[in-house]
C-alpha positions in Angstrom: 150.8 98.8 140.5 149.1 96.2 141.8 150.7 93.2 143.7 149.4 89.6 144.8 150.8 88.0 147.9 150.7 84.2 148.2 148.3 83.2 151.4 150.5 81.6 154.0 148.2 77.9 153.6 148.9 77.4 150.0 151.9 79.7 149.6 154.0 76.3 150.3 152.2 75.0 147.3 152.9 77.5 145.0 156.9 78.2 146.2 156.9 73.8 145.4 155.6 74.7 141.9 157.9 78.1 141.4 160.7 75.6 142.4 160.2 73.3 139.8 159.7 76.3 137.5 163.1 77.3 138.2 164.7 74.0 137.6 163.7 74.0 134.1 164.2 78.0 133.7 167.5 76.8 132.0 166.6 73.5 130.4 165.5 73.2 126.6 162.3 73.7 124.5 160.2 71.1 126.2 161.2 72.3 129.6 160.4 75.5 128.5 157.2 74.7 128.0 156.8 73.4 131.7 158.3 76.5 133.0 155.2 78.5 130.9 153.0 75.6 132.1 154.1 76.5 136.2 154.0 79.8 135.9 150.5 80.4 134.4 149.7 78.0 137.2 151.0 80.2 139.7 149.2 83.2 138.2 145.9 81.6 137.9 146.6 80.5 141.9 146.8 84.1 142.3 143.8 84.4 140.5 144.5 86.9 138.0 143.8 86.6 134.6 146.3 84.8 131.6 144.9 81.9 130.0 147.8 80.9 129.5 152.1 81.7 129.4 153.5 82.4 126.2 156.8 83.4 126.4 159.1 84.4 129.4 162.0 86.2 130.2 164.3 85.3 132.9 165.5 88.2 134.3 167.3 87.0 137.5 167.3 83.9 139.8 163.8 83.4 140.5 162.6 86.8 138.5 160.9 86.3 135.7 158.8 88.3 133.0 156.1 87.1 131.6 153.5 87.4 128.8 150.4 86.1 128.6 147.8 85.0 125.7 145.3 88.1 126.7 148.0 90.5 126.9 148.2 90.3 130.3 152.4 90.8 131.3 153.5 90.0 135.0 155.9 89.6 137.1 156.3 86.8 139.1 159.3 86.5 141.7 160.7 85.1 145.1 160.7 88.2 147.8 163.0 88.6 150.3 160.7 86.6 152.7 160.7 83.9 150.2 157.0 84.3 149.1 155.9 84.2 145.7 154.9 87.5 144.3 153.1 88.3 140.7 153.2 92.2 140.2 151.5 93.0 136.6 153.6 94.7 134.6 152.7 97.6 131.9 
């Protein structure tokens, strides 16, 4: 498995755009679409490959699955330290 760690510098960043993805986790359609919209922003940050977020899963607070365009499935989460983390998934 391989797993990303945000850099401290622009980990504040990304945690300020996984916050706002998290406000609209459970909003309607057109928030939906910013939530897919944060998150493929937050893997591209981690510069792995998507293209872009086409459906997600909420799985807990601030756990989410995700599928991308190219197949790609991740996912991306708040650690116990409070980082971002995107772990691909099988």
């Amino acid at each position: 498995m391989h797993t990303h760690t945000v850099a401290v510098a622009p980990s504040l960043f990304v945690l300020a755009l996984f916050e706002l993805a998290l406000l609209a986790a459970p909003s309607f359609a057109a928030d939906d679409e910013a939530l897919k919209k944060d998150l493929t922003a937050v893997i591209a940050l981690q510069g792995l490959p998507c293209g872009e977020v086409v459906a997600v899963t909420v799985q807990a607070e601030r756990d989410f699955a995700v599928t991308c365009k190219d197949a790609n499935k991740y996912r991306v989460y708040l650690n116990d330290a409070g980082r971002v983390v995107v772990d691909k998934r099988k």
